[in-house]
C-alpha positions in Angstrom: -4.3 18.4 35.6 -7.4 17.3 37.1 -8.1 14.2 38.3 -10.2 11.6 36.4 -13.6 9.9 37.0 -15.6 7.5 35.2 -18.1 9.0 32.6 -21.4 7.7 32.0 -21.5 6.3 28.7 -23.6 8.2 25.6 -26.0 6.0 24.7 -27.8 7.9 21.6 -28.6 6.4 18.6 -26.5 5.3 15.9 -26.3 6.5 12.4 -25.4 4.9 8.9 -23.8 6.5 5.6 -24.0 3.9 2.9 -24.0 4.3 -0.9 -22.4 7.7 -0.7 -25.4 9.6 0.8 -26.7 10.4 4.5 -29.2 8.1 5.5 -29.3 9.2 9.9 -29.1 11.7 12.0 -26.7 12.3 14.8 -27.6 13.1 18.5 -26.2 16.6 20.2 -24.1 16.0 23.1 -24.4 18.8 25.4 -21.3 19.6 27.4 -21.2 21.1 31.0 -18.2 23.2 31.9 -16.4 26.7 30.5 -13.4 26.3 32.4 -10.3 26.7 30.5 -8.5 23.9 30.1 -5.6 23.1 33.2 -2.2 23.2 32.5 -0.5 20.5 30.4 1.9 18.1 32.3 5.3 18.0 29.9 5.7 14.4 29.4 9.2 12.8 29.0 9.9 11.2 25.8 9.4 7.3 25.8 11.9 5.0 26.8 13.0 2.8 23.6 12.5 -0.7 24.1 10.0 -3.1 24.2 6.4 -2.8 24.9 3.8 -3.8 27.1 1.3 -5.1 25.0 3.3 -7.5 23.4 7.1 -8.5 23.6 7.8 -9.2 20.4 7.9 -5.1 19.5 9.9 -2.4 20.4 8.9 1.0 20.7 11.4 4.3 19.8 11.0 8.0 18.3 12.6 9.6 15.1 13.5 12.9 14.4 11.1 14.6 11.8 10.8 18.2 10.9 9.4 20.0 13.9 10.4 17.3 16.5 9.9 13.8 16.4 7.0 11.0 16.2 7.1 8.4 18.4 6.3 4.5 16.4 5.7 0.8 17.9 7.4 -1.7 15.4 7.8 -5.4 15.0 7.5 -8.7 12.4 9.6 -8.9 9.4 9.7 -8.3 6.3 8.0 -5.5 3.7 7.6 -2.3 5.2 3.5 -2.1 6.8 3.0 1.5 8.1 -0.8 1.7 10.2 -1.5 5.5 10.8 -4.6 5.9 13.5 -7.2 8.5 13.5 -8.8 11.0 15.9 -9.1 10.5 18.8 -7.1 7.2 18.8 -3.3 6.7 18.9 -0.6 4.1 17.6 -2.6 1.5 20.1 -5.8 1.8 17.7 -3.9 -1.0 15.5 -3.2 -3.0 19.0 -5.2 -6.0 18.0 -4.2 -6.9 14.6 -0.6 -5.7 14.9 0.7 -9.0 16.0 -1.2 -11.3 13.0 0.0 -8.6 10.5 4.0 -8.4 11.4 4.0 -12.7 10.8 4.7 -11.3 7.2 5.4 -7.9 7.3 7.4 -5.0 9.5 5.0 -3.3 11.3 5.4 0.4 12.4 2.6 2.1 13.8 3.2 5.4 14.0 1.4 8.1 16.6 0.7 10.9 14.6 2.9 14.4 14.9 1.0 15.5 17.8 -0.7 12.9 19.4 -0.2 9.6 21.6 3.7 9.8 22.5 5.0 11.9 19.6 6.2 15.4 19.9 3.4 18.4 19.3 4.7 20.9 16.4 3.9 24.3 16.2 2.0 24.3 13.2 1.8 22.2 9.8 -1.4 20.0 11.1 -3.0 20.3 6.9 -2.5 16.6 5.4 -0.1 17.2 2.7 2.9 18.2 5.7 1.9 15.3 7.8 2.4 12.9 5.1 6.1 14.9 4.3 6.8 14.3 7.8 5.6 10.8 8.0 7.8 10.6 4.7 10.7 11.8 6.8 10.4 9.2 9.9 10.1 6.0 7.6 13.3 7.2 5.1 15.0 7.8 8.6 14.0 4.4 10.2 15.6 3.0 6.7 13.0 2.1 4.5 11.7 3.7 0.9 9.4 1.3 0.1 6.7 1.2 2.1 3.1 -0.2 1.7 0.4 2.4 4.5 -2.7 1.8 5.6 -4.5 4.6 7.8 -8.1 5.0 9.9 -10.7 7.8 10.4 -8.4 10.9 9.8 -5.6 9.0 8.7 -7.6 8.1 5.1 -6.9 11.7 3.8 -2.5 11.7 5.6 -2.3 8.5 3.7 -4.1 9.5 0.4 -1.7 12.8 0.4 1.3 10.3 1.3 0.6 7.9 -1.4 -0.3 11.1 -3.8 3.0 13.0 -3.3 5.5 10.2 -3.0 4.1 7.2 -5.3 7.4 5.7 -5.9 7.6 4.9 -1.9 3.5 4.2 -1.2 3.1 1.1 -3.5 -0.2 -0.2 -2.1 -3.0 1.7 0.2 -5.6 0.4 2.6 -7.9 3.2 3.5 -10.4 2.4 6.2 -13.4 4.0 6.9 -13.3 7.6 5.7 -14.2 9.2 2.4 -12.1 12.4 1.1 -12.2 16.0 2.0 -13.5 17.2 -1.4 -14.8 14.1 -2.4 -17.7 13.2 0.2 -16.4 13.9 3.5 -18.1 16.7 4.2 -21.7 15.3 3.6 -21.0 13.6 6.6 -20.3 16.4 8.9 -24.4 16.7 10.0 -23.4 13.0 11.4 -21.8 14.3 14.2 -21.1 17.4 16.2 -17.4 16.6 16.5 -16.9 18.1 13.0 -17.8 21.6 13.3 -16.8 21.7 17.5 -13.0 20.6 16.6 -13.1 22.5 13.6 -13.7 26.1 15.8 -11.4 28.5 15.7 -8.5 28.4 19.3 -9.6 28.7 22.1 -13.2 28.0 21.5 -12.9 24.0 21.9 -10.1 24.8 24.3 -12.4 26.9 26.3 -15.1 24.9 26.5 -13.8 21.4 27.2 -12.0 20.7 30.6 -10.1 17.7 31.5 -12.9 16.5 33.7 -15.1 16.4 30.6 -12.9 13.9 28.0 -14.8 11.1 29.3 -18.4 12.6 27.9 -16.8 13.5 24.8 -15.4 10.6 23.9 -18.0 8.6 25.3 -20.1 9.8 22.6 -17.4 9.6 19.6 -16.9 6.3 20.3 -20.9 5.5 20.3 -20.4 5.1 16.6 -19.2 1.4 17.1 -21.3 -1.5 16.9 -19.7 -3.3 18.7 -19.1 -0.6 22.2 -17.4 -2.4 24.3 -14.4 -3.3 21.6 -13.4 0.1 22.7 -10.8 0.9 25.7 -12.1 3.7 26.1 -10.3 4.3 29.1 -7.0 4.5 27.2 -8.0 7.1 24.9 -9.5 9.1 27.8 -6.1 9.1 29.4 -4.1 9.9 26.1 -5.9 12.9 25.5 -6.6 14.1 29.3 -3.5 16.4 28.2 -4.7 19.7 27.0 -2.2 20.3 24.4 -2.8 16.9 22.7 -6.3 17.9 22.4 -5.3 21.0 20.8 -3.7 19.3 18.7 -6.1 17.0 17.4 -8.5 20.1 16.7 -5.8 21.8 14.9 -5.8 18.8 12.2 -9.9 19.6 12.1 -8.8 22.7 11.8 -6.9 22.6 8.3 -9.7 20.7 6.9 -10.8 23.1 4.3 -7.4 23.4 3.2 -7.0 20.2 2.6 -10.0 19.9 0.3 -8.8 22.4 -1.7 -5.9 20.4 -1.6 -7.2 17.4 -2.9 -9.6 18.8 -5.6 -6.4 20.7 -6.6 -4.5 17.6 -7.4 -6.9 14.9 -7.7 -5.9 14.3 -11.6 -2.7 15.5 -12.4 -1.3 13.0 -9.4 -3.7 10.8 -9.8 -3.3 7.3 -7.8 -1.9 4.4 -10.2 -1.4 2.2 -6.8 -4.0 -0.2 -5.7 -6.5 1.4 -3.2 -8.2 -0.8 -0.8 -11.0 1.2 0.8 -13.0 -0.3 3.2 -16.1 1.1 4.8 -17.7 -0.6 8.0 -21.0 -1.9 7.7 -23.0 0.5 9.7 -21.2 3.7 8.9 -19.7 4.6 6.0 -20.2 1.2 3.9 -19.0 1.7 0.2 -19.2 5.6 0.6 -15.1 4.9 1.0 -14.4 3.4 -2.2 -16.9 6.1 -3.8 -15.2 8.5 -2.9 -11.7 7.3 -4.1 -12.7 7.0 -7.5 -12.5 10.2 -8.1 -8.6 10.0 -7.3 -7.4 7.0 -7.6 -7.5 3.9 -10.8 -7.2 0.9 -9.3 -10.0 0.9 -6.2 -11.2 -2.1 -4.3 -14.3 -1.2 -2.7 -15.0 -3.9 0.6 -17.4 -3.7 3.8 -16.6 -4.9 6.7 -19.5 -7.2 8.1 -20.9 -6.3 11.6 -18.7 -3.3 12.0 -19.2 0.1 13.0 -16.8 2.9 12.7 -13.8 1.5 14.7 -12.9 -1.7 11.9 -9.4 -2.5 13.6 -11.2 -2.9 16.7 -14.2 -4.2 16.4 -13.8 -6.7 13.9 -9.9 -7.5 14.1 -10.1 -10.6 12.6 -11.9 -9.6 9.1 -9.1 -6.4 9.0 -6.2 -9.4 9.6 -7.8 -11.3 7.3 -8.4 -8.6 4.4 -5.0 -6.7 5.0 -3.2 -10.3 4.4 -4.7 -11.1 1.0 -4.2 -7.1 -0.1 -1.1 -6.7 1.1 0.2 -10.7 0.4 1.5 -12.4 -2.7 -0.9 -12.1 -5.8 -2.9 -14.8 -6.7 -4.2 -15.8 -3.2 -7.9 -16.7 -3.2 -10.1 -15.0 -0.7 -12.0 -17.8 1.4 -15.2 -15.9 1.4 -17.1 -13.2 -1.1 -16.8 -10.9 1.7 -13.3 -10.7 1.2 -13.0 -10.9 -2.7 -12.0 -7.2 -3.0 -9.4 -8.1 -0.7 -7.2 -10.1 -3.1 -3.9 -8.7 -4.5 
């Protein structure tokens, strides 16, 4: 593996999907460098125990089909599950984690794949993630379980809550609007979409080690608020070739997944209540748009300020919603901002 250096940060422009249409254009990033990508370094599986970022969780892995995925867990309490999105990992949820487990158990999962979890052969379409996710919480004990998932993770924990709906009793959706349903009228937003979609080896090819830092650089440009990012963690959890592979191959089964999800969308219709929140300078209500189309009972909310990366940029607001949604009915939200919010 090559060694790292700093990247200079992208600094095009930003762009903005709101009311279920495209109203920017995204910048091309042009990347330097053919090389294939270096060898991966096998990395042992983490120790269980706690973990650095705060004492009161514990880290651990569980056995799913394929291998196992590796989850950070803390609080008491109803089962929270926070699924990350590309190219993020468990520690996407950092920030909020410890306000959310004061009334709930926590478990943030890295997705098959990715972060610390083991990297299956195959299986990367939505609808066998969500199995598999299935699989982990039953084994960690629980059957009830309330999810709420970023970016990528909207359509794992749509499928989740659409094939197991006795287990999935509320969903928070953040930031992403359904393969089928929308998601694809944002792919001219960014290159990213088509480049991790390409058939293997093409992205594998063409992005080195050496060049994560550019690439994520400019993924990340779509926050509002930049420097919310550590980017420098991300860089390093995806410097591993095979982890990057891996995160194209869930590009990768995108069209099957729409065809998935128009398949299905009203013979397993959602009865559960659907937050979907949209940040501000991104996707906006675009979210809940689309999840009317699958789902009865949807709370559209926008998350003031924010650009793509809600959890991070404005972890207070996600605290803030997440606790009336996922709380005791009844509670009044303490601003019209967070009205949607309310059980």
């Amino acid at each position: 593996m090559t060694s790292r250096r700093r990247m200079p940060r992208w600094s095009g422009p930003l762009v903005t999907l709101k009311r279920g249409t495209i109203s920017g254009l995204a910048a091309l990033l042009v990347l330097v460098g053919v090389s294939g990508a270096a060898a991966s370094v096998t990395k042992p599986e983490p120790s269980p125990g706690t973990t650095e970022f705060n004492s009161s969780f514990h880290q651990g892995i569980v056995p799913i089909d394929g291998g196992y995925v590796h989850y950070v867990m803390g609080g008491s309490g109803p089962a929270l599950v926070l699924l990350h999105g590309w190219p993020e990992t468990w520690y996407g949820w950092h920030l909020v984690m410890p306000a959310l487990a004061k009334t709930h158990t926590v478990i943030a999962f890295d997705l098959p794949g990715l972060g610390d979890s083991s990297i299956p052969d195959g299986g990367y379409d939505k609808k066998t993630t969500a199995a598999r996710l299935h699989q982990a919480v039953n084994r960690l004990g629980y059957t009830k379980v309330e999810v709420m998932g970023h970016d990528m993770s909207v359509l794992i924990g749509y499928d989740w809550a659409r094939d197991y709906p006795s287990e999935v009793t509320r969903l928070a959706v953040l930031e992403s609007t359904l393969l089928g349903f929308g998601l694809e009228d944002a792919y001219p937003l960014s290159f990213h979409f088509g480049f991790n979609m390409a058939p293997y080896p093409i992205p594998e090819r063409i992005l080195d080690d050496e060049d994560v830092g550019t690439y994520l650089d400019y993924v990340f440009h779509f926050a509002k608020v930049s420097d919310a990012i550590d980017r420098d963690y991300y860089v390093r959890a995806y410097l591993n070739p095979a982890r990057r592979s891996a995160g194209y191959n869930y590009y990768r089964a995108f069209p099957a997944d729409a065809k998935d999800n128009q398949a299905y969308a009203q013979s397993k219709r959602l009865t559960q209540p659907v937050l979907a929140m949209g940040a501000e300078f991104l996707f906006g209500p675009a979210v809940a748009t689309s999840f009317k189309n699958v789902a009865s009972d949807v709370r559209g909310v926008v998350a003031p300020g924010s650009g793509h990366w809600i959890q991070e940029e404005t972890p207070q607001f996600v605290i803030d919603c997440a606790n009336l949604f996922f709380g005791p009915a009844g509670v009044p939200a303490p601003s019209p901002a967070l009205a949607n919010c309310v059980a």
